[in-house]
VEXVEX-51184 format. One line per 10 residues: their letters; for each residue x, y, z of N, C-alpha, C. Coordinates in nm, 4 decimals, decimal comma. Last residue first. Example, Ala and Ser with C-alpha at 12.3 -4.5 7.8 and 13.67 -1.06 7.14 Angstrom:
sa) 1,2850:-0,2250:0,7080:1,3670:-0,1060:0,7140:1,2900:0,0030:0,7870; 1,3190:-0,5690:0,7800:1,2300:-0,4500:0,7800:1,3200:-0,3300:0,7800 .
***
This chain:
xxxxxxxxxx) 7,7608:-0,9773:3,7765:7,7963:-1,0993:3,6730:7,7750:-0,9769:3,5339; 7,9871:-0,8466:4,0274:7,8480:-0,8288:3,9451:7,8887:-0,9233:3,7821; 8,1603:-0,9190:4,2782:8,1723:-0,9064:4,1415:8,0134:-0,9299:4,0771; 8,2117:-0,8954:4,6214:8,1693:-0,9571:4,5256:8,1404:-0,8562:4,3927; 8,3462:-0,8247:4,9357:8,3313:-0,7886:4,8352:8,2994:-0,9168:4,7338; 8,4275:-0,7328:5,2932:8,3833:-0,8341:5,1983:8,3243:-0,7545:5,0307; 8,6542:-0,6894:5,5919:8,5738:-0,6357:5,4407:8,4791:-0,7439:5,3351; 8,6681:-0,5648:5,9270:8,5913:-0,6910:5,8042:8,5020:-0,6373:5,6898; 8,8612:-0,4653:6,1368:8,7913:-0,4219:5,9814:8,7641:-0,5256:5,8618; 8,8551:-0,4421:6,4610:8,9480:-0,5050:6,3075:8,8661:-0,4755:6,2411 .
xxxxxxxxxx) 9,0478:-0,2291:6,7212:8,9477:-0,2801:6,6480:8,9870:-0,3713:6,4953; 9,1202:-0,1372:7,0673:9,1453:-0,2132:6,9243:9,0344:-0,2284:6,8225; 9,1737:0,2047:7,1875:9,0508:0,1368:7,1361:9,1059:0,0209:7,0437; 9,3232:0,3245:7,4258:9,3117:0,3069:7,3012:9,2312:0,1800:7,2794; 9,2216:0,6766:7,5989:9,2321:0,5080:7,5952:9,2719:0,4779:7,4469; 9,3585:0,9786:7,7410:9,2682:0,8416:7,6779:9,2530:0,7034:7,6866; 9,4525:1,2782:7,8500:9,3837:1,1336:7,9207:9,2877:1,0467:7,7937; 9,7406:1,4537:7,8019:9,5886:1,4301:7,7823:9,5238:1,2890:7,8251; 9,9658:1,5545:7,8368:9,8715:1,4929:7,9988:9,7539:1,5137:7,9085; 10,1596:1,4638:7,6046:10,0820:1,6298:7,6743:10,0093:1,6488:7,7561 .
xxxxxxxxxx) 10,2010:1,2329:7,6827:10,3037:1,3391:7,6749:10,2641:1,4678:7,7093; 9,9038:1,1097:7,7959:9,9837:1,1156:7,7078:10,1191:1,2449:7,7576; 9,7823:0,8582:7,9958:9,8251:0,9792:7,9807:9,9065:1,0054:7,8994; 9,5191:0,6067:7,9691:9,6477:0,6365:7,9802:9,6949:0,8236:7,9531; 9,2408:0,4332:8,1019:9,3065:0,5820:8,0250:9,4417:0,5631:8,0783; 9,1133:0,2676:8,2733:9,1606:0,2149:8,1432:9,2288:0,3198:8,0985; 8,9022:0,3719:8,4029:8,9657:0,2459:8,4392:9,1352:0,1915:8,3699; 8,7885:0,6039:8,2790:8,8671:0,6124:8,4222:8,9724:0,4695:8,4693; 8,6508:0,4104:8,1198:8,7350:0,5346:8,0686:8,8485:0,5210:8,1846; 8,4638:0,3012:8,2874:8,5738:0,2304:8,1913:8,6551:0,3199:8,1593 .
xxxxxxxxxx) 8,2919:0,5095:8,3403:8,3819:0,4157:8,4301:8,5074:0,3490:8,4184; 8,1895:0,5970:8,0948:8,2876:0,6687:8,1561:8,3446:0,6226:8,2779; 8,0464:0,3763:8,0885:8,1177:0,3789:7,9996:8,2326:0,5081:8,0292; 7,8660:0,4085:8,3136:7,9198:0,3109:8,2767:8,0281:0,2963:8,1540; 7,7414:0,6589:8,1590:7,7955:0,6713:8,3290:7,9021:0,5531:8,3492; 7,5738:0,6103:7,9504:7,6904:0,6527:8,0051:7,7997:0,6179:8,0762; 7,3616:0,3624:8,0962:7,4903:0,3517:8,0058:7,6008:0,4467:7,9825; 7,2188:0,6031:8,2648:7,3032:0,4896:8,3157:7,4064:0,4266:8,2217; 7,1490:0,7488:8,0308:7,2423:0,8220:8,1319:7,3365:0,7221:8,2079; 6,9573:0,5827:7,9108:7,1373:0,6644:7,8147:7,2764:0,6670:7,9129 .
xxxxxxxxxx) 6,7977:0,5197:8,0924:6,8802:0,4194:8,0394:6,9866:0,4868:7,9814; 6,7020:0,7819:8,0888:6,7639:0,7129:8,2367:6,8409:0,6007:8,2061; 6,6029:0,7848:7,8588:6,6993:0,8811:7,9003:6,7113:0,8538:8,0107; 6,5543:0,4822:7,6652:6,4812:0,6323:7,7368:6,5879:0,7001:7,8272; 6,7240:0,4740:7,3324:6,6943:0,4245:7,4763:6,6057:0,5312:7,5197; 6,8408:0,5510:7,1026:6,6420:0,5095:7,1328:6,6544:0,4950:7,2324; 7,0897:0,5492:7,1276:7,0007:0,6488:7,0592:6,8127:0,6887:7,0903; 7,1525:0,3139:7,1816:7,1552:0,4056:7,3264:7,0640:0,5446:7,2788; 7,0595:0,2227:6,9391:7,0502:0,1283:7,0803:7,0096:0,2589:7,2026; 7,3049:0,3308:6,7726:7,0927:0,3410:6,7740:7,0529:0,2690:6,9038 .
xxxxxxxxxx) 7,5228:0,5843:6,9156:7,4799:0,3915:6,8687:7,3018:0,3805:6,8579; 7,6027:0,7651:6,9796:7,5895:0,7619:6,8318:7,5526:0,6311:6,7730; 7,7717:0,6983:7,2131:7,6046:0,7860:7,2078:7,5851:0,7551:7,0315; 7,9958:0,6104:7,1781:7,8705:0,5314:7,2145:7,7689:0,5743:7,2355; 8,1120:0,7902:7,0541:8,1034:0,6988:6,9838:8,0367:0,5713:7,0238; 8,0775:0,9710:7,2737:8,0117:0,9840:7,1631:8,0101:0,9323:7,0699; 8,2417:0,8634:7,4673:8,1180:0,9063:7,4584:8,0622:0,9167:7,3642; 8,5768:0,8973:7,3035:8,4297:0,7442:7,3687:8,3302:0,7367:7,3906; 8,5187:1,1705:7,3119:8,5295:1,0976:7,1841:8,4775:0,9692:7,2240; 8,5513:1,1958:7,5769:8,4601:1,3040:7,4776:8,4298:1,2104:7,3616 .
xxxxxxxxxx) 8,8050:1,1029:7,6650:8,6461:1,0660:7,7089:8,5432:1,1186:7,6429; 9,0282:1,0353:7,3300:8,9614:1,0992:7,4855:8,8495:1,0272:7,5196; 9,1295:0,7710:7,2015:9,0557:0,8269:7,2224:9,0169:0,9078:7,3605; 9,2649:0,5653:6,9228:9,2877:0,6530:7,0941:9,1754:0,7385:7,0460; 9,2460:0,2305:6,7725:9,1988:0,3865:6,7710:9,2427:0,4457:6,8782; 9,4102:-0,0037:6,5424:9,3957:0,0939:6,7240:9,3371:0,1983:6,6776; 9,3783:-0,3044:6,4082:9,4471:-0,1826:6,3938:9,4029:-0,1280:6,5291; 9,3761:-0,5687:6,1318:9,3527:-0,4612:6,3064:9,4337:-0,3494:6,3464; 9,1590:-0,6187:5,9083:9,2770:-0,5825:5,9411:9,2399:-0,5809:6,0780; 9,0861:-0,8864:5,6740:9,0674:-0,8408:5,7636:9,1542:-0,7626:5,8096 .
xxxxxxxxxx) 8,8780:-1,0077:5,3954:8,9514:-0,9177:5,4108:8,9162:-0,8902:5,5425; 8,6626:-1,2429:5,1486:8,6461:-1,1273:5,2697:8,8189:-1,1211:5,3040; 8,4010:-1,2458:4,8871:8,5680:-1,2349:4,9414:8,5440:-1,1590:5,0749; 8,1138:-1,4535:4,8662:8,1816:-1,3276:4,8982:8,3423:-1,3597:4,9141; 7,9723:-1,6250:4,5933:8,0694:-1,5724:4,7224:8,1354:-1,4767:4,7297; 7,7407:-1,4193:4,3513:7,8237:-1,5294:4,4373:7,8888:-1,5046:4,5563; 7,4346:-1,2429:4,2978:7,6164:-1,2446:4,3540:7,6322:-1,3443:4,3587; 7,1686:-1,1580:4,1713:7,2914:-1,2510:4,0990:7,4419:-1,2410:4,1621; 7,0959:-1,3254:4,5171:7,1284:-1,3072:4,3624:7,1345:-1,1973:4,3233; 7,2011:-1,1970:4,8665:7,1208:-1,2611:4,7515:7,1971:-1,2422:4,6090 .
xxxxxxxxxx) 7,4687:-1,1855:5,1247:7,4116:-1,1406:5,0156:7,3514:-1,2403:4,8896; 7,5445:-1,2542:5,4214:7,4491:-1,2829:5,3093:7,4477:-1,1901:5,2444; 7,7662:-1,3185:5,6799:7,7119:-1,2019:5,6083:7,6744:-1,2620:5,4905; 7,7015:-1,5310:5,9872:7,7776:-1,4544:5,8838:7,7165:-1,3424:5,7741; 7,5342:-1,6288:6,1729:7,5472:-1,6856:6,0337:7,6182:-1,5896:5,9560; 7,7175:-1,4702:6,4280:7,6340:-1,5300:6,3717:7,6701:-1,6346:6,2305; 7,9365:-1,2432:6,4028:7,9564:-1,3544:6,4660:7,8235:-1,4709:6,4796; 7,7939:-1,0921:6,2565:7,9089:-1,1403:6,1966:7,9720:-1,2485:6,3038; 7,5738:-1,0312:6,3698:7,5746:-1,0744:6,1843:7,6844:-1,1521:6,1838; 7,6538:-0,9329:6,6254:7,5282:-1,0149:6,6206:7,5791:-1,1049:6,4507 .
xxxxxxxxxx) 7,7902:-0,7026:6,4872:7,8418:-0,7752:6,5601:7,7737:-0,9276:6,5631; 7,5612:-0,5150:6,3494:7,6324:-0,5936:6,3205:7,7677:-0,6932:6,3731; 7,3971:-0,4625:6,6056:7,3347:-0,5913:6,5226:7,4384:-0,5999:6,4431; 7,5590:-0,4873:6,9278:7,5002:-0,4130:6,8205:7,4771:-0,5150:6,6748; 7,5262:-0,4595:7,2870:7,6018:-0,4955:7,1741:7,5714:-0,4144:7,0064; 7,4980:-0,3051:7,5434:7,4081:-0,4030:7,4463:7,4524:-0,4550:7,3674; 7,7090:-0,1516:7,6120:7,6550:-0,0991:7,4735:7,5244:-0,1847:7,4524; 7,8210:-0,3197:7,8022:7,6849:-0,2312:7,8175:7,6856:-0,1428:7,7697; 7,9102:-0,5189:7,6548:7,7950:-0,5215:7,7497:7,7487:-0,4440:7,7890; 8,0862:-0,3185:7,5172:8,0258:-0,3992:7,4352:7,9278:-0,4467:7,5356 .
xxxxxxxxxx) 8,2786:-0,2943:7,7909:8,1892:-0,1969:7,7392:8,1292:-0,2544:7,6222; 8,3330:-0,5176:7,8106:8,2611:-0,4768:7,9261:8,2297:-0,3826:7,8601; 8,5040:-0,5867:7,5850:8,4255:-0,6672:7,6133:8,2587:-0,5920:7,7508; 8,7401:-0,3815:7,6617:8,6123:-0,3870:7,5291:8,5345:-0,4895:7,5266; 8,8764:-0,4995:7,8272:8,7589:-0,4404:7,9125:8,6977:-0,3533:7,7932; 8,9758:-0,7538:7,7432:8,8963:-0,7673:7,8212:8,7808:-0,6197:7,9032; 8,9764:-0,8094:7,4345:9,0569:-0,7113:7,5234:8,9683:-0,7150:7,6262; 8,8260:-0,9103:7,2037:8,9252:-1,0196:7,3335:9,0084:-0,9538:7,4016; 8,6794:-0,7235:7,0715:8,6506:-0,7761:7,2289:8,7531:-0,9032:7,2630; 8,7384:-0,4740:6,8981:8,7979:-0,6136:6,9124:8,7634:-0,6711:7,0914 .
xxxxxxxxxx) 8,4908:-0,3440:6,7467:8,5841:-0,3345:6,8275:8,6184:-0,5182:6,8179; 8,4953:-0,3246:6,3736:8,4300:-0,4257:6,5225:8,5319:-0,3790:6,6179; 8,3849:-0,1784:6,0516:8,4316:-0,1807:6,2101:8,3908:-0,1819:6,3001; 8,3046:-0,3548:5,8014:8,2313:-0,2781:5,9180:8,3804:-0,2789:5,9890; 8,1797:-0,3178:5,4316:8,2798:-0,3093:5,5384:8,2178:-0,2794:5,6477; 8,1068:-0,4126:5,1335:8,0722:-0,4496:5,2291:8,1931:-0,4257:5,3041; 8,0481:-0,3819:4,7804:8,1965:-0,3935:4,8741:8,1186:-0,3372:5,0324; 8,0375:-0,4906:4,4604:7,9495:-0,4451:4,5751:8,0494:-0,5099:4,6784; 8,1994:-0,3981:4,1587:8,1496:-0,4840:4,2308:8,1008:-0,4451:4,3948; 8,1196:-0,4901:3,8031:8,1455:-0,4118:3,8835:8,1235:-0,4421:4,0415 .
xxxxxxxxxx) 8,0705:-0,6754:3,5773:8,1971:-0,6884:3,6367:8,2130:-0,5625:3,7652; 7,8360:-0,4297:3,4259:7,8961:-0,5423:3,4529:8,0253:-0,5786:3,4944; 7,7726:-0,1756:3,6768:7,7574:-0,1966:3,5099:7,7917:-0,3541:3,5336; 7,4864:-0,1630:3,9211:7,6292:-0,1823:3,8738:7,6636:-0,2120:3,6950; 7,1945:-0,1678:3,9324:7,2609:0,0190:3,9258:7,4559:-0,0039:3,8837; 7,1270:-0,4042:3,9714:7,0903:-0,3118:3,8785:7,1754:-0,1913:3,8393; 7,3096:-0,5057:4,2297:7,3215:-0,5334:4,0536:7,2545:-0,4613:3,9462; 7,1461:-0,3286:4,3699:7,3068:-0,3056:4,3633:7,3194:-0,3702:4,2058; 6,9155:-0,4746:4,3813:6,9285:-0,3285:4,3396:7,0947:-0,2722:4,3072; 6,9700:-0,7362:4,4481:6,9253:-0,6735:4,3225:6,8893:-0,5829:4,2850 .
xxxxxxxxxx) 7,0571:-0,6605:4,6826:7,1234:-0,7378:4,6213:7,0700:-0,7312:4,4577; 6,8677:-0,5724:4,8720:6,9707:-0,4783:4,8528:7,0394:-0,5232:4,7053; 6,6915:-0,7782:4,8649:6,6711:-0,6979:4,7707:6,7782:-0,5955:4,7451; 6,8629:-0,9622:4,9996:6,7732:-0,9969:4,8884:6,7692:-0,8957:4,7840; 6,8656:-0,8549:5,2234:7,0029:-0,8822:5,1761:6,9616:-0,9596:5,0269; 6,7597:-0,5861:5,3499:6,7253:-0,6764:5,3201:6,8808:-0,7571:5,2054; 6,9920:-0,3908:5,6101:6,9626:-0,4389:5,4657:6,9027:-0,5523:5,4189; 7,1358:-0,3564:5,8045:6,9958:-0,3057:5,7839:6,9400:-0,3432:5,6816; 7,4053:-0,4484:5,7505:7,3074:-0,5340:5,8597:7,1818:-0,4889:5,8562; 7,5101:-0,3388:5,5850:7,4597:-0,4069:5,5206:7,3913:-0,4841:5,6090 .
xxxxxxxxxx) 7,6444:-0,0994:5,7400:7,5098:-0,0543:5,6639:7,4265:-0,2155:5,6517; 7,9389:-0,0404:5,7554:7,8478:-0,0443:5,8814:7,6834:-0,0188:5,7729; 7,9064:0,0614:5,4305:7,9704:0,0976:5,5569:7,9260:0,1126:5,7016; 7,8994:-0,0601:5,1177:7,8290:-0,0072:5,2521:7,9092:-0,0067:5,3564; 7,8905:0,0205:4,7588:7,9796:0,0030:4,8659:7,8723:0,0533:5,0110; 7,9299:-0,0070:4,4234:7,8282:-0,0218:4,5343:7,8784:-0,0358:4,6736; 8,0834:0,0385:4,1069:8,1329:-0,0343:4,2941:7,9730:0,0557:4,3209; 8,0269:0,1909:3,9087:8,1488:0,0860:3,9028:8,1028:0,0092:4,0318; 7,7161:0,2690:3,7560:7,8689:0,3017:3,8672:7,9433:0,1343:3,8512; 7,5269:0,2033:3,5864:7,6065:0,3466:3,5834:7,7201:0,3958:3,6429 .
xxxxxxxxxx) 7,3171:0,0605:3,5388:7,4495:-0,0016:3,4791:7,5207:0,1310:3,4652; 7,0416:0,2782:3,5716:7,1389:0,0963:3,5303:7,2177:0,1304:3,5137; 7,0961:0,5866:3,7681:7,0466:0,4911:3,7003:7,1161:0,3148:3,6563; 6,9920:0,6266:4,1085:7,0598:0,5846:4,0654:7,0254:0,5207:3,9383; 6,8209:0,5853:4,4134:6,8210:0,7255:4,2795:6,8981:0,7056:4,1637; 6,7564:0,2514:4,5341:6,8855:0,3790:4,4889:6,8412:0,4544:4,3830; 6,6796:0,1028:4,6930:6,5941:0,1824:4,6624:6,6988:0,2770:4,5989; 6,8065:-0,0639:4,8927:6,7017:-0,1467:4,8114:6,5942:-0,0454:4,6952; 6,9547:0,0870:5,0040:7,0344:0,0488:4,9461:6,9048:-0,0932:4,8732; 6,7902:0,4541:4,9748:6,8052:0,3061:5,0424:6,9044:0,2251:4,9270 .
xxxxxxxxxx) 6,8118:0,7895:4,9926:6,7803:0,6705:4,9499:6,7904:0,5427:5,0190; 6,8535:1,0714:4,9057:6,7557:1,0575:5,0187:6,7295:0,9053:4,9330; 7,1836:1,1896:4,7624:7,0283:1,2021:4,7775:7,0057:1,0960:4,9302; 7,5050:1,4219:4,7064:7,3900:1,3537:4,8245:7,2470:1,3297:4,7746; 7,7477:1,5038:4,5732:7,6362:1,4440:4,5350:7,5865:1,3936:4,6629; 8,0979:1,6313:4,7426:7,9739:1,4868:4,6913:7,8452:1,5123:4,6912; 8,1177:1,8496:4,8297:8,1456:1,8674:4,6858:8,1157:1,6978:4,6527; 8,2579:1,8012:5,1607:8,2713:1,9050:5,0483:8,2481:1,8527:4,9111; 8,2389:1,6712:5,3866:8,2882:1,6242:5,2878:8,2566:1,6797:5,1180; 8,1138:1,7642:5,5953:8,2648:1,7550:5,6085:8,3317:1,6563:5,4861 .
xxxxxxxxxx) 7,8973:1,9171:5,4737:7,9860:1,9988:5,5825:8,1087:1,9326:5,5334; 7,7796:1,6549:5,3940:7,7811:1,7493:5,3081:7,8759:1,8671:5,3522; 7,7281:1,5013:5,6428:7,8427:1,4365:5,5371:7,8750:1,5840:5,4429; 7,5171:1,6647:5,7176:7,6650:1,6590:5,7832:7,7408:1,6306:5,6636; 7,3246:1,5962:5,5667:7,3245:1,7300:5,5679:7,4732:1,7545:5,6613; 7,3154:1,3474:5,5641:7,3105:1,3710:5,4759:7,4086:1,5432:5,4438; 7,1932:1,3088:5,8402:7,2814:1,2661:5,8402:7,3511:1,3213:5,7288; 6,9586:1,4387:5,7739:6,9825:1,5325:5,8766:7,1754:1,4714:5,8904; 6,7970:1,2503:5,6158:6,8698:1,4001:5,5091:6,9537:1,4393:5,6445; 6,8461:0,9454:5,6304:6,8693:1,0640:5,6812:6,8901:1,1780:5,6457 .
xxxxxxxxxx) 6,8942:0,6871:5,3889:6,7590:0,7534:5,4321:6,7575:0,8827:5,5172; 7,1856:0,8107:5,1871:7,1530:0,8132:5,3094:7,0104:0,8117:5,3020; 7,4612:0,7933:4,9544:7,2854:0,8084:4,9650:7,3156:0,7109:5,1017; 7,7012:0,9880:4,7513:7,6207:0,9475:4,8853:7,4766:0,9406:4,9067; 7,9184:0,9283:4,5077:7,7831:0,9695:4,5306:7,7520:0,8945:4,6719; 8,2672:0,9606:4,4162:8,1222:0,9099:4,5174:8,0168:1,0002:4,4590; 8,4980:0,8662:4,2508:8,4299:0,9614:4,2458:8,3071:0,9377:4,2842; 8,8073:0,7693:4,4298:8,6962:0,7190:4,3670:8,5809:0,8319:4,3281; 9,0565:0,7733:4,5116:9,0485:0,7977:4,3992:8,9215:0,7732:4,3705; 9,0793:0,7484:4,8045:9,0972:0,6297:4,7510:9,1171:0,6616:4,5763 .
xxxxxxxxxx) 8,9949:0,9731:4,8783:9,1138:0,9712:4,9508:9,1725:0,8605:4,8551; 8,6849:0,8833:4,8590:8,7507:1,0143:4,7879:8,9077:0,9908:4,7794; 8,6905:0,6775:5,0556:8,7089:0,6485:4,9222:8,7685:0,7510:4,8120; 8,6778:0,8628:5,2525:8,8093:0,7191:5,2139:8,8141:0,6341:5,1244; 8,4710:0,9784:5,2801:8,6246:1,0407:5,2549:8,7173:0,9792:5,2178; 8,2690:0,7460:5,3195:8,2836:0,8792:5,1665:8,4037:0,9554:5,1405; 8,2982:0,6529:5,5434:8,3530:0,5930:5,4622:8,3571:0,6749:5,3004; 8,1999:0,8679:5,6376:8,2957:0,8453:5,6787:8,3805:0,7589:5,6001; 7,9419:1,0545:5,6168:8,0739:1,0592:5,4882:8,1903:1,0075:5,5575; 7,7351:1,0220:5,7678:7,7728:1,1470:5,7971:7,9399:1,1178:5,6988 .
xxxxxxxxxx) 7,5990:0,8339:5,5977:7,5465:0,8923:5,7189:7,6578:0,9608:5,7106; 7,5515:0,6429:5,3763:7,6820:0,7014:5,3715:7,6857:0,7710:5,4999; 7,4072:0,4342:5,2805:7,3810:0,4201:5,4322:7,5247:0,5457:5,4440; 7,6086:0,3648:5,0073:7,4859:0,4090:5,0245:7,5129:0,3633:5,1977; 7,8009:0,5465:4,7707:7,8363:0,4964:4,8984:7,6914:0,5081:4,9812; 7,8901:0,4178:4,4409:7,7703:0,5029:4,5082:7,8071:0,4412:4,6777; 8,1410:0,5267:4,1928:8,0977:0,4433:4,3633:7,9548:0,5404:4,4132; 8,3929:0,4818:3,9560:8,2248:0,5500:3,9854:8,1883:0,4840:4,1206; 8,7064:0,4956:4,0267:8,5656:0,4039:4,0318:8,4708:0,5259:4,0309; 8,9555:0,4771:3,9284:8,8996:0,5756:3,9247:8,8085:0,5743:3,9431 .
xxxxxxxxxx) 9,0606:0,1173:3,8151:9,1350:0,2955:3,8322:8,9983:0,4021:3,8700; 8,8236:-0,1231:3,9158:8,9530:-0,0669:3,8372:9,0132:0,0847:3,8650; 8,7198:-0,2860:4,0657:8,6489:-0,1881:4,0026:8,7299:-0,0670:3,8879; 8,8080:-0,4749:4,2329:8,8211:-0,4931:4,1139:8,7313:-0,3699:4,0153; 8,9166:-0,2624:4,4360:9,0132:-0,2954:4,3627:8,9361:-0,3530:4,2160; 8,7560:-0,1605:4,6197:8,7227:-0,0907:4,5344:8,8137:-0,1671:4,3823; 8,9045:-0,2942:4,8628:8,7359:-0,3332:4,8442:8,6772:-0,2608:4,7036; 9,1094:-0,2257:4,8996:9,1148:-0,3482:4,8414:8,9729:-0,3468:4,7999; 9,0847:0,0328:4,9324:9,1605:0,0354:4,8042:9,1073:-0,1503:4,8225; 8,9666:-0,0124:5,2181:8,8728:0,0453:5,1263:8,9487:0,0376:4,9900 .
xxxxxxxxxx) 9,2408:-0,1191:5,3547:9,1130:-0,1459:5,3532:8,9980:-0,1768:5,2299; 9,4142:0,0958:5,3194:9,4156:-0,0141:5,2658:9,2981:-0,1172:5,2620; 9,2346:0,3155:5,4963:9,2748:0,3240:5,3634:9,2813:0,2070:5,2801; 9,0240:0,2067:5,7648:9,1340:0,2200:5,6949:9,1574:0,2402:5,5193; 8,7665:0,4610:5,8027:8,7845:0,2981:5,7780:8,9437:0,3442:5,7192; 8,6926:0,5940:6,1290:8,7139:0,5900:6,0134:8,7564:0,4886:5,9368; 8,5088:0,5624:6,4054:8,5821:0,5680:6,3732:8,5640:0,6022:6,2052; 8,2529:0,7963:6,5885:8,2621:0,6841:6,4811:8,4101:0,6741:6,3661; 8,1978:1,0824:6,7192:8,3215:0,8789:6,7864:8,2871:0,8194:6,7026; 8,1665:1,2783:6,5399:8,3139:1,2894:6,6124:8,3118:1,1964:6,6958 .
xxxxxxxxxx) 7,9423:1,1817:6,4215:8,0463:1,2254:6,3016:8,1851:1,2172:6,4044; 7,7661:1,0555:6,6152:7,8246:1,0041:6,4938:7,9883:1,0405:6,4230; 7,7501:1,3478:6,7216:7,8485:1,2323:6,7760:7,8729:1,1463:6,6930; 7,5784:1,5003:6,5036:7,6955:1,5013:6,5617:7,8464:1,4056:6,6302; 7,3820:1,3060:6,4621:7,4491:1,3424:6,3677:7,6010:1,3981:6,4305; 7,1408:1,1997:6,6263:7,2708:1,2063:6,6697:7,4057:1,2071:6,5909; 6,9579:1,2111:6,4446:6,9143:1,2266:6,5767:7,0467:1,2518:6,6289; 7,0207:1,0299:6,2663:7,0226:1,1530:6,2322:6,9806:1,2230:6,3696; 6,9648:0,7494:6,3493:7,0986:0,8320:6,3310:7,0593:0,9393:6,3365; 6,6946:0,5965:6,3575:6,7656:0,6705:6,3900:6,8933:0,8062:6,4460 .
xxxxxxxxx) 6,6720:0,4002:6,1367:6,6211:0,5560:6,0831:6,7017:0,6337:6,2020; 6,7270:0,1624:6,2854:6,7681:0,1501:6,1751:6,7594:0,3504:6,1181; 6,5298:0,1486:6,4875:6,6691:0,1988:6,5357:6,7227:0,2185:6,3862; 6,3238:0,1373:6,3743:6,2805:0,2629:6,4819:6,4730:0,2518:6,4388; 6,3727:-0,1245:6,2721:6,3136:-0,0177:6,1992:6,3299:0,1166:6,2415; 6,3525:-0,2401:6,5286:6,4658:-0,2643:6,4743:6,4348:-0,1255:6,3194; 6,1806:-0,0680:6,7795:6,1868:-0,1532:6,6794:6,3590:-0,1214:6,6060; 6,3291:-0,0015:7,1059:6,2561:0,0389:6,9525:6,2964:-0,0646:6,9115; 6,1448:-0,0940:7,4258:6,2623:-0,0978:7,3373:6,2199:-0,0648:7,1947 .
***
């Protein structure tokens, strides 16, 4: 099995699927998480991997910068999100000078994150009152057969976080605010696939393990798809969107 390190670098390996089954974050969402940052935010969107949460802030009014350890992830976001700033960084390590952006923002990210040091690098690079905004999307497993596929996804470490001891962030933050929605995704079999190929887990697996997880996940498909108007075959996916945000002293 890979290291948690091994899976963390990952992605870029599977830039593609990333980009077409990894959902998108809701609008209202991301406006609350940027809110106290006021009109027009400077935002660095770090772990940005292929600009999902980078469009929805754009979309949001915000003027991004994307930093990714993945240039290969880097090198997508850049395709489908035209005309953002990209470097080669960490969210304990930002290109970024003091006290220069409004908001610090992660997306599906802050589980890789020393939560120490992320934490005093974000306050460095925030001016004052600016503030560091934490989001993931969870499928919703009290649907009983997102539960079966979450088993044999393995699950995933931010799931693990958040139904755990919850989400940490070090000094100088205080408590976090948190924010939830739910909402639906649909999805072909193409698109479920690849929003479970695009998982570091199945990413690193050895290729009899992928295949068998597949295979299992296109079971579910078959189990579960509904037909649309135009006889296309999907499913719909629940999920909720846990935001959290804190204010730089």
């Amino acid at each position: 099995m890979a290291s948690r390190d091994e899976m963390s670098t990952s992605f870029g390996a599977a830039a593609a699927a990333y980009e077409a089954g990894r959902p998108d974050y809701p609008l209202e969402a991301v406006q609350w998480l940027l809110a106290p940052a006021g009109p027009s935010p400077r935002v660095v969107d770090v772990g940005a991997g292929t600009g999902k949460l980078t469009r929805t802030i754009v979309h949001a009014g915000g003027e991004v910068v994307a930093i990714d350890p993945d240039p290969q992830m880097l090198a997508t976001l850049r395709t489908v999100v035209p005309g953002v700033p990209t470097f080669v960084g960490s969210a304990e390590r930002m290109p970024v000078p003091t006290a220069s952006v409004d908001a610090v923002v992660l997306g599906q990210a802050w589980h890789w994150v020393d939560p120490d040091a992320g934490a005093l690098e974000s306050a460095r690079v925030l001016r004052p009152g600016g503030v560091l905004g934490l989001i993931w999307n969870i499928r919703d497993e009290s649907v009983p057969w997102v539960a079966r596929l979450t088993a044999a996804m393995k699950g995933s470490h931010a799931e693990e976080m958040l139904a755990g001891d919850g989400v940490r962030v070090g000094v100088p933050f205080g408590a976090l605010e948190r924010r939830m929605w739910t909402w639906s995704r649909t999805l072909d079999r193409a698109a479920l696939l690849d929003m479970v190929a695009s998982r570091s887990y199945i990413i690193t697996a050895a290729p009899e393990d992928r295949a068998r997880i597949l295979a299992e996940v296109g079971t579910l498909f078959d189990e579960n798809r509904r037909v649309r108007e135009d006889g296309g075959e999907v499913v719909d996916l629940p999920y909720r969107t846990e935001a959290f945000r804190a204010v730089a002293p």
